[in-house]
ZAGU-845364 format. One record per atom (N, C-alpha, C): x negated, y, z. Coordinates in steps of 0.05 Angstrom, whole numbers, plus 5000, padded with zeros to 4 digits. Each point is the difference from the previous one (the first is absolute). Layout:
// ZAGU-845364
<r x="X" y="Y" z="Z"/>
...
***
This chain:
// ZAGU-845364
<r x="5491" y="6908" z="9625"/>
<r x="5000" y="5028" z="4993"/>
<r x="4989" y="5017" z="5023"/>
<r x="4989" y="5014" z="4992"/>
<r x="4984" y="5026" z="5020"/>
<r x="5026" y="5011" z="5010"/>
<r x="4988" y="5006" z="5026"/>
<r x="5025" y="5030" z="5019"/>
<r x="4982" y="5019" z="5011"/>
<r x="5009" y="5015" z="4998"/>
<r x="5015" y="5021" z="4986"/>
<r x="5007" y="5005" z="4975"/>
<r x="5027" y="5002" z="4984"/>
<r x="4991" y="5017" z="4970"/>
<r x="5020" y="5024" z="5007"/>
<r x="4982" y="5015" z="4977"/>
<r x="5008" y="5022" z="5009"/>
<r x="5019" y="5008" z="4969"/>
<r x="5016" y="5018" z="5005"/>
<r x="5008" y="5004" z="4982"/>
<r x="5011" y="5029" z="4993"/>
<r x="4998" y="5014" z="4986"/>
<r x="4996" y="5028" z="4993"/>
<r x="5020" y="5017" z="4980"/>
<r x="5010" y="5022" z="5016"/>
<r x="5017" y="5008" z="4973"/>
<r x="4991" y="5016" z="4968"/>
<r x="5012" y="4992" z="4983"/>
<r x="4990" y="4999" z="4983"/>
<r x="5002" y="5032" z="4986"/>
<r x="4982" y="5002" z="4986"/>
<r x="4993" y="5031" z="4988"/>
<r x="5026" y="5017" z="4994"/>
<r x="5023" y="4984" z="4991"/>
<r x="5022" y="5014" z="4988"/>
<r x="5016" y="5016" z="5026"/>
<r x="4995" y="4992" z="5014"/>
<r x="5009" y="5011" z="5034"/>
<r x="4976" y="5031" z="4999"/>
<r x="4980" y="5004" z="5003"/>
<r x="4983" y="5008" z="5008"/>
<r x="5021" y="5033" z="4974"/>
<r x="4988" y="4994" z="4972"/>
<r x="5008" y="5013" z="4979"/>
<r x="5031" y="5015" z="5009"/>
<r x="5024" y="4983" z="5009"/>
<r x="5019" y="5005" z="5006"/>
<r x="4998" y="5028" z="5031"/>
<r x="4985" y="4983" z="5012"/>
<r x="4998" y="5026" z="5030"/>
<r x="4991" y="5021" z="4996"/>
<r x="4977" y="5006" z="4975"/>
<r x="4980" y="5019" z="4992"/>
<r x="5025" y="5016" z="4989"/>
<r x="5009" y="4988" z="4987"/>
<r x="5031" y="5023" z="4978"/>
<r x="5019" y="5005" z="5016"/>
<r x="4998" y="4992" z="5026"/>
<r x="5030" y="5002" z="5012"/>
<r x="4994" y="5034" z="5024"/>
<r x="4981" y="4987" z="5009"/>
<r x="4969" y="5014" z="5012"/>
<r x="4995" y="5035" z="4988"/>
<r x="4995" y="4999" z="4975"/>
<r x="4993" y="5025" z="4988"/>
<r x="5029" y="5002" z="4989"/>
<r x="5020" y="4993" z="4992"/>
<r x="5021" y="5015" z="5001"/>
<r x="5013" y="5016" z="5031"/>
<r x="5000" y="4982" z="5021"/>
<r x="5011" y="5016" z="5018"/>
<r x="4969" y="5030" z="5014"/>
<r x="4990" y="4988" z="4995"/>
<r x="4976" y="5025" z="5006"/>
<r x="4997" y="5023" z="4985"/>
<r x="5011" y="4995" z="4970"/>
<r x="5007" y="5025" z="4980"/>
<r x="5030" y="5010" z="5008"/>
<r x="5013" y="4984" z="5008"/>
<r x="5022" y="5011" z="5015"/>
<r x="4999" y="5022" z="5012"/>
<r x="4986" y="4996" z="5026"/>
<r x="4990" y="5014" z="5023"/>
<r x="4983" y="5028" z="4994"/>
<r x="4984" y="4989" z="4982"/>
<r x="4986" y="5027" z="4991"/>
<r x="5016" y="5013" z="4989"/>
<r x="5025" y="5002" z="4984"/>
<r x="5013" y="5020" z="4993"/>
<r x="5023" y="5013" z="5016"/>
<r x="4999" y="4972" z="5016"/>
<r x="5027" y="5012" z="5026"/>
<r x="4972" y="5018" z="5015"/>
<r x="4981" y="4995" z="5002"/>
<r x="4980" y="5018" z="5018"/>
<r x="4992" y="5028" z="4992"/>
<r x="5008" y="5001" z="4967"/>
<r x="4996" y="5018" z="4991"/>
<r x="5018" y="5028" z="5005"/>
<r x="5017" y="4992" z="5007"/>
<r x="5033" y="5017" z="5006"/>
<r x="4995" y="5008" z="5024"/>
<r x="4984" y="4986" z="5012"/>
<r x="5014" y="5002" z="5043"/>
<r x="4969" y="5022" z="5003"/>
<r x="4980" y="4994" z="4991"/>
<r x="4974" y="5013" z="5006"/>
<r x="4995" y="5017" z="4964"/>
<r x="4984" y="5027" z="5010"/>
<r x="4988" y="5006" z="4968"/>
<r x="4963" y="4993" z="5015"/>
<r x="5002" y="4970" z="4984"/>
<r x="4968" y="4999" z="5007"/>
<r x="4980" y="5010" z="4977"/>
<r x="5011" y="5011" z="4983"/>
<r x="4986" y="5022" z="4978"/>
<r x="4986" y="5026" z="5011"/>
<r x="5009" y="5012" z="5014"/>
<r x="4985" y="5019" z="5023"/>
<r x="4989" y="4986" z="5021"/>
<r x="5004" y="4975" z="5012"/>
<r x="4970" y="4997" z="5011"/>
<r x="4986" y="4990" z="4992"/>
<r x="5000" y="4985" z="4975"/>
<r x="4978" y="4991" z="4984"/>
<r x="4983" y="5022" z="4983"/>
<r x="5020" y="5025" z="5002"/>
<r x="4977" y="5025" z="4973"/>
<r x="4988" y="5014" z="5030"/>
<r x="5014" y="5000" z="5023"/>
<r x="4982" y="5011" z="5016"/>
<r x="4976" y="4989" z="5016"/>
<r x="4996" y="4967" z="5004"/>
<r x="4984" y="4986" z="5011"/>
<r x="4981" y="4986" z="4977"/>
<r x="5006" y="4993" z="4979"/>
<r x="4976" y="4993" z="4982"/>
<r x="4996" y="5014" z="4974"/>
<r x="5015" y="5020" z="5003"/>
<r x="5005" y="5020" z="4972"/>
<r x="4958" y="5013" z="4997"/>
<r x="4990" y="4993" z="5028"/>
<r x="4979" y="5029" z="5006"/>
<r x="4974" y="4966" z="4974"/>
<r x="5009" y="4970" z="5000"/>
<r x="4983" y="4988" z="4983"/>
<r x="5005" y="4980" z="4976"/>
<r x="5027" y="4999" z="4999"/>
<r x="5010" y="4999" z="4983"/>
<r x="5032" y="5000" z="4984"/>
<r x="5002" y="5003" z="4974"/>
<r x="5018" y="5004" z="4990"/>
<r x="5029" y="5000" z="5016"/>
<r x="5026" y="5010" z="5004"/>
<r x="5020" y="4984" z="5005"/>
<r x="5012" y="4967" z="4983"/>
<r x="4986" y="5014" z="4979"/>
<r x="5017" y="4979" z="4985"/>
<r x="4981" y="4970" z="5004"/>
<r x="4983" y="5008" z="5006"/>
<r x="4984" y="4979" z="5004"/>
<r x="5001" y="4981" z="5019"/>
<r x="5001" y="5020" z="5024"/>
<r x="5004" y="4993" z="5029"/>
<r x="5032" y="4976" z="4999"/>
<r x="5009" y="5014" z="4990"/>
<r x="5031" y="4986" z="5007"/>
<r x="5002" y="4968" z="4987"/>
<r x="4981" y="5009" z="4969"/>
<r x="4990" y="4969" z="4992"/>
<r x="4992" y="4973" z="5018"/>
<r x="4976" y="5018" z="5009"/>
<r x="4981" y="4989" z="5020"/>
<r x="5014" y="4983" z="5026"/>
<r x="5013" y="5020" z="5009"/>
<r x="5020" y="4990" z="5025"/>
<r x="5015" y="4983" z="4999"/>
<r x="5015" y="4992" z="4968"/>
<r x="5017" y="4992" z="4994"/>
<r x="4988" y="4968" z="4995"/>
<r x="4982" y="4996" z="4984"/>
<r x="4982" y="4984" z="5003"/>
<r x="4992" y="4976" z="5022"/>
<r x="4982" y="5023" z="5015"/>
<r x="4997" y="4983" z="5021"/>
<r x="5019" y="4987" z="5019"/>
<r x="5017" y="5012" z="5004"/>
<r x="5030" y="4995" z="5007"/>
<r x="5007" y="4970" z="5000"/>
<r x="5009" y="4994" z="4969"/>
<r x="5005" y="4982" z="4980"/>
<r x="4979" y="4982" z="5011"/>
<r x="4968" y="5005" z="4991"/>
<r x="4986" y="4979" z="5000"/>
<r x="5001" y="4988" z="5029"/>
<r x="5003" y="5013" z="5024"/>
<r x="5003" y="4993" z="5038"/>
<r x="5022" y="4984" z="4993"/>
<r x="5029" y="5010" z="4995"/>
<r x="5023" y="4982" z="4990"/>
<r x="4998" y="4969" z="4991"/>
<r x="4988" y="5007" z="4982"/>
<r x="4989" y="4975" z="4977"/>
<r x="4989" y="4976" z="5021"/>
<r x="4977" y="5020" z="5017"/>
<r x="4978" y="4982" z="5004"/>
<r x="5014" y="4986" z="5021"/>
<r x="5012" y="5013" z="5023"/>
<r x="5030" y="4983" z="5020"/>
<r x="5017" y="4974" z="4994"/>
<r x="5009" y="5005" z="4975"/>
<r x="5018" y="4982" z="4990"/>
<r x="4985" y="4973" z="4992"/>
<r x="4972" y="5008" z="4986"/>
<r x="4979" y="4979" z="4995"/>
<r x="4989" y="4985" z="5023"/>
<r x="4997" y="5013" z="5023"/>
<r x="4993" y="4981" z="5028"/>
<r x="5022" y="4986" z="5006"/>
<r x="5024" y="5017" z="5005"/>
<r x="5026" y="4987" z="5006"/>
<r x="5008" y="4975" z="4982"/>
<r x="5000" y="4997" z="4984"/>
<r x="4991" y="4977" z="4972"/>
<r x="4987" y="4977" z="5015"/>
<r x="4973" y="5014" z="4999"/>
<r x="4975" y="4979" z="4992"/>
<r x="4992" y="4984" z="5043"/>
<r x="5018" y="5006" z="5014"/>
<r x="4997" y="4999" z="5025"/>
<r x="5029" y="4984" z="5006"/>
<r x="5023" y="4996" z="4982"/>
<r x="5018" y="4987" z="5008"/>
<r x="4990" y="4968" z="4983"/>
<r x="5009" y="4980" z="5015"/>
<r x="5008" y="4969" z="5000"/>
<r x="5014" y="4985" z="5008"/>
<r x="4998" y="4978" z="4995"/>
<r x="5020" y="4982" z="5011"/>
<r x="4976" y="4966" z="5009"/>
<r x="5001" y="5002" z="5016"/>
<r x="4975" y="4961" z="4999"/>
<r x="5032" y="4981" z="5002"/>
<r x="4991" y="4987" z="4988"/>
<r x="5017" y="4978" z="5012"/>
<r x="4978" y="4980" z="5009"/>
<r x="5011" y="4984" z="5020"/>
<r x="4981" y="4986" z="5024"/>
<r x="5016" y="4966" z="5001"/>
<r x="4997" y="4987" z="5008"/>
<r x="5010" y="4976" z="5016"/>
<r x="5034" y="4995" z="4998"/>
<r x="5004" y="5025" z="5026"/>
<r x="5027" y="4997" z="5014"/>
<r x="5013" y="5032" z="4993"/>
<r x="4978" y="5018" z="4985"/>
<r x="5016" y="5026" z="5007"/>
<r x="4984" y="5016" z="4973"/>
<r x="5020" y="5023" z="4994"/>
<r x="4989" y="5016" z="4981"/>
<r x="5000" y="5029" z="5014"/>
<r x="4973" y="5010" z="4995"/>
<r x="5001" y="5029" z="5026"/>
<r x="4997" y="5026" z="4976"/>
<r x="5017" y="5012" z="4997"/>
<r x="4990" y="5028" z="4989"/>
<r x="4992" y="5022" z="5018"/>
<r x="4969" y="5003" z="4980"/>
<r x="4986" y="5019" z="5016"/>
<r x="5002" y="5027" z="4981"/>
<r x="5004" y="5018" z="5011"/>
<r x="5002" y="5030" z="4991"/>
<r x="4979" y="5020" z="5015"/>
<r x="4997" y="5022" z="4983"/>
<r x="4995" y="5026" z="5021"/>
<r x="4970" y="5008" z="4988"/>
<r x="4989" y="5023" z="4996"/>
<r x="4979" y="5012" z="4994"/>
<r x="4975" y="5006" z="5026"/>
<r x="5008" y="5012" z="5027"/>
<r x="4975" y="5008" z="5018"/>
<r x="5021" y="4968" z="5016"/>
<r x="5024" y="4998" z="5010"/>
<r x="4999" y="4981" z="5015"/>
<r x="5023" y="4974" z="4992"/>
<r x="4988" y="4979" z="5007"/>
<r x="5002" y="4981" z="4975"/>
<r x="5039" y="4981" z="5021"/>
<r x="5015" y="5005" z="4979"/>
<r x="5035" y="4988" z="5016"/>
<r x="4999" y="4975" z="4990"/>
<r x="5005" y="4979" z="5020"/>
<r x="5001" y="4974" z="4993"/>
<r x="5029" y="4993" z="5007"/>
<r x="5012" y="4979" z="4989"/>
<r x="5022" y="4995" z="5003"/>
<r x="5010" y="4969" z="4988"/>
<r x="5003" y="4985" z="5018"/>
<r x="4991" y="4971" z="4993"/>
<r x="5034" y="4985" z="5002"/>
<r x="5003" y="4984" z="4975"/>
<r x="5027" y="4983" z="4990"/>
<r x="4996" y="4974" z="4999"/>
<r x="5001" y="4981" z="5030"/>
<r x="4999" y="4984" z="4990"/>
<r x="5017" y="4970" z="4983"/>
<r x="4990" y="4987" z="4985"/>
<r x="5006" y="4982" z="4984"/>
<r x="5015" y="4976" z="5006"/>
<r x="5008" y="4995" z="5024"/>
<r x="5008" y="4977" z="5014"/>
<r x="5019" y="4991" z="4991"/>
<r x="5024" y="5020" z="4992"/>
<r x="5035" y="4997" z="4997"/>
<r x="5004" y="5019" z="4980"/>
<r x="4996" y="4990" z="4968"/>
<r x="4999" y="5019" z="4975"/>
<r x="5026" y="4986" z="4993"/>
<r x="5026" y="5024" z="5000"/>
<r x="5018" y="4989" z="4994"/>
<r x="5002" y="5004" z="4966"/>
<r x="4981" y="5024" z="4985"/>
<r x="5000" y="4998" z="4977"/>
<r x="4977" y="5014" z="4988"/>
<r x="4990" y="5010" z="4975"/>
<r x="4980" y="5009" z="4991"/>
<r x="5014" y="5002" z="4970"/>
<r x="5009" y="5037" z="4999"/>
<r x="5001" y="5013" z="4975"/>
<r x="4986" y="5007" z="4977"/>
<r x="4997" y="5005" z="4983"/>
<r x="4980" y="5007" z="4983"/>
<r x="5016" y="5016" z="4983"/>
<r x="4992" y="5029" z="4998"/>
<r x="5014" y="5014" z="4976"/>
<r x="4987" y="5023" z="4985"/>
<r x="4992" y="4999" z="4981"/>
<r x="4984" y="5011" z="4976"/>
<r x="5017" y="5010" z="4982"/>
<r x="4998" y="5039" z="4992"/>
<r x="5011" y="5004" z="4983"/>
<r x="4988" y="5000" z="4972"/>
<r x="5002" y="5004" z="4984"/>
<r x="4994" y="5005" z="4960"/>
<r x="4965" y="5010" z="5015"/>
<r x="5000" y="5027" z="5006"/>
<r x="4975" y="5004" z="5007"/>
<r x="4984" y="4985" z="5016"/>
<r x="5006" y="4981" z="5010"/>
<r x="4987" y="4994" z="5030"/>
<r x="4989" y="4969" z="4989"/>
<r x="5020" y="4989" z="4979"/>
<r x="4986" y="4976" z="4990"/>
<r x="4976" y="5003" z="4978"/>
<r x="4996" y="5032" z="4986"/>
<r x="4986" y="4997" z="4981"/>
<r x="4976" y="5009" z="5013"/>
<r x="4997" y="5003" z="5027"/>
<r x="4978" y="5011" z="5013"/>
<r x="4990" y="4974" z="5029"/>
<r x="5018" y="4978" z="4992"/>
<r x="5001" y="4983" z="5019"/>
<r x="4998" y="5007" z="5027"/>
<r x="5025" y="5012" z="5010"/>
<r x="5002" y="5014" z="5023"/>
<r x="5026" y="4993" z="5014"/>
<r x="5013" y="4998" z="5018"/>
<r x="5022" y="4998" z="5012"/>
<r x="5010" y="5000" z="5027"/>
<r x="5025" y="5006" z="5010"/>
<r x="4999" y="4995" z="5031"/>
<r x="5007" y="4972" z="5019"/>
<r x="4991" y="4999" z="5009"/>
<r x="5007" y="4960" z="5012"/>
<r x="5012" y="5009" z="5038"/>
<r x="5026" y="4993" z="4997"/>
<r x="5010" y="4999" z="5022"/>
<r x="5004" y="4977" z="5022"/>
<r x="4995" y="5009" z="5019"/>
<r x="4997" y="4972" z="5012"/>
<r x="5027" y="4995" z="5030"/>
<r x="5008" y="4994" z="5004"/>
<r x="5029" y="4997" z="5016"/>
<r x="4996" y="4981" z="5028"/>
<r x="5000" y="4998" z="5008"/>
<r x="4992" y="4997" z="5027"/>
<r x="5027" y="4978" z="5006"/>
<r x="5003" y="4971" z="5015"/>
<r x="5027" y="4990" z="5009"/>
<r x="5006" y="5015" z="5031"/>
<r x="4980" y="4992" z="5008"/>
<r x="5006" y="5008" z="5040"/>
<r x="5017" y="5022" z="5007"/>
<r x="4973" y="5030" z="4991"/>
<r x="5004" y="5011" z="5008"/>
<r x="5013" y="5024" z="4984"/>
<r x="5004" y="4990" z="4976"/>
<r x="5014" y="5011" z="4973"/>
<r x="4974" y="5031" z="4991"/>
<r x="4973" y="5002" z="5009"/>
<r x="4988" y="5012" z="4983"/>
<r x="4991" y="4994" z="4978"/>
<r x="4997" y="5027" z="4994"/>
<r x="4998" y="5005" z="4963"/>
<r x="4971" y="5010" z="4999"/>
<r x="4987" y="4986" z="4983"/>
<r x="4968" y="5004" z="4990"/>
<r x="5004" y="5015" z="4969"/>
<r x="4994" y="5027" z="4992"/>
<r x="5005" y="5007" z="4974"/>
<r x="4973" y="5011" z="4981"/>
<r x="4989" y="4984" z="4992"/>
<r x="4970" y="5006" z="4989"/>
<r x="4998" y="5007" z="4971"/>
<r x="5007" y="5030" z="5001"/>
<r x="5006" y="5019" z="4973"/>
<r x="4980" y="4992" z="4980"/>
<r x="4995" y="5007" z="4981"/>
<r x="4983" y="4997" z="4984"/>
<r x="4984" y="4989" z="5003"/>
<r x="4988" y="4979" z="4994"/>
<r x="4978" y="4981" z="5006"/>
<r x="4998" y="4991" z="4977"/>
<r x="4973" y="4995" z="4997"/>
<r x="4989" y="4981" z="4977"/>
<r x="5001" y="4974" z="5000"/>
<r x="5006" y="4981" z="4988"/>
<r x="5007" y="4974" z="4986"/>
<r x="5019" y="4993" z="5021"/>
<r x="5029" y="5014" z="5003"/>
<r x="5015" y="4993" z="5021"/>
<r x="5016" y="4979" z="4992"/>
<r x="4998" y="4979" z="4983"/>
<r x="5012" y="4977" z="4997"/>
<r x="4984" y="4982" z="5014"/>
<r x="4964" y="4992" z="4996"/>
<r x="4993" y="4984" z="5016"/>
<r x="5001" y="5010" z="5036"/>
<r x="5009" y="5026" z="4999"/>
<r x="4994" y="5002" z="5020"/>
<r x="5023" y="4991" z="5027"/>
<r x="5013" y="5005" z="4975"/>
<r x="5041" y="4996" z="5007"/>
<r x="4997" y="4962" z="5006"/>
<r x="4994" y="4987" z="4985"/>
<r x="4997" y="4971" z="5002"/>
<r x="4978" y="4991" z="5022"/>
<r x="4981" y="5018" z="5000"/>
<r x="4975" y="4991" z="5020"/>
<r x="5015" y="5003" z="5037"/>
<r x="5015" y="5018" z="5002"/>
<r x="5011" y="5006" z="5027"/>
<r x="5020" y="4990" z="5001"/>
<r x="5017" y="4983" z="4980"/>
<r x="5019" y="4989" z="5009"/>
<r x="4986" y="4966" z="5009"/>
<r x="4986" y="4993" z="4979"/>
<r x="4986" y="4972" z="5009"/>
<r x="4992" y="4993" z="5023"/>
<r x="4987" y="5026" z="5008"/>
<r x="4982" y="5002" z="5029"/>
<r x="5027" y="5003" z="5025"/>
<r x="5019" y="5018" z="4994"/>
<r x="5030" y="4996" z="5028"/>
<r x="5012" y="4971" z="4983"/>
<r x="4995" y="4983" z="4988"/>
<r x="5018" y="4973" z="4998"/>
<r x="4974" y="4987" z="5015"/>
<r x="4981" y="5005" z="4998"/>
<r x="4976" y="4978" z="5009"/>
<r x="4998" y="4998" z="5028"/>
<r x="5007" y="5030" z="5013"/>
<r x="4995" y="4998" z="5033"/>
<r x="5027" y="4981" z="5013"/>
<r x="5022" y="5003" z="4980"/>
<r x="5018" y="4995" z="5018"/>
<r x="5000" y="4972" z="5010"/>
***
């Protein structure tokens, strides 16, 4: 078998952060709405080219879509390789967080999928550490049963 594989969390994560994401940001905009009246500086700074009602659309918008587009890097920029002796999750959008578990002394390997998570073949695979008693917790991931069996094979094989 090839090394590195990489393995990726799966879309239902991504959907979940986007809703969690624009709820607390609609939050904010209405707690922001109370503390500031940004209705007068929006009729007095873009009132002179377009509409208010427009403007606030507009703002509102782009907002959302910057939001959106964050959570989509943050997504599409997190992994997991599993390697040899070690599984490294890499995270981060401009600078990339590595963080490496290795496989030597797997005292166990969880697998737990709820109603949603099996019909989308998705789940989290935990991985338990003997030595040093760390915990590896790889949320949503796609086909996390082979993946759950593939890292436990590989910590029985080194030992």
């Amino acid at each position: 078998m090839k090394y590195p594989i990489t393995v990726k969390r799966g879309p239902l994560s991504l959907i979940k952060n986007i809703i969690l994401v624009e709820i607390f940001v609609g939050f904010l905009l209405v707690l922001s709405v109370y503390i500031a009246n940004y209705e007068q500086i929006l009729r007095h700074t873009l009132a002179q080219f377009i509409r208010y009602d427009y403007s606030l659309v507009l703002a509102a918008s782009l907002f959302q879509l910057f939001i959106t587009f964050v959570v989509f890097l943050r997504w599409l920029n997190e992994n997991y390789e599993i390697r040899e002796k070690e599984i490294i999750r890499k995270k981060g959008i401009f600078s990339v967080i590595q963080k490496s578990f290795p496989l030597k002394e797997i005292k166990e390997v969880v697998l737990r999928q709820n109603l949603l998570e099996k019909l989308t073949n998705c789940g989290t695979v935990i991985v338990r550490d003997n030595q040093s008693k760390k915990v590896l917790s790889m949320r949503n991931i796609e086909n996390c049963i082979n993946t759950g069996h593939f890292a436990l094979s590989i910590g029985r094989g080194i030992r």
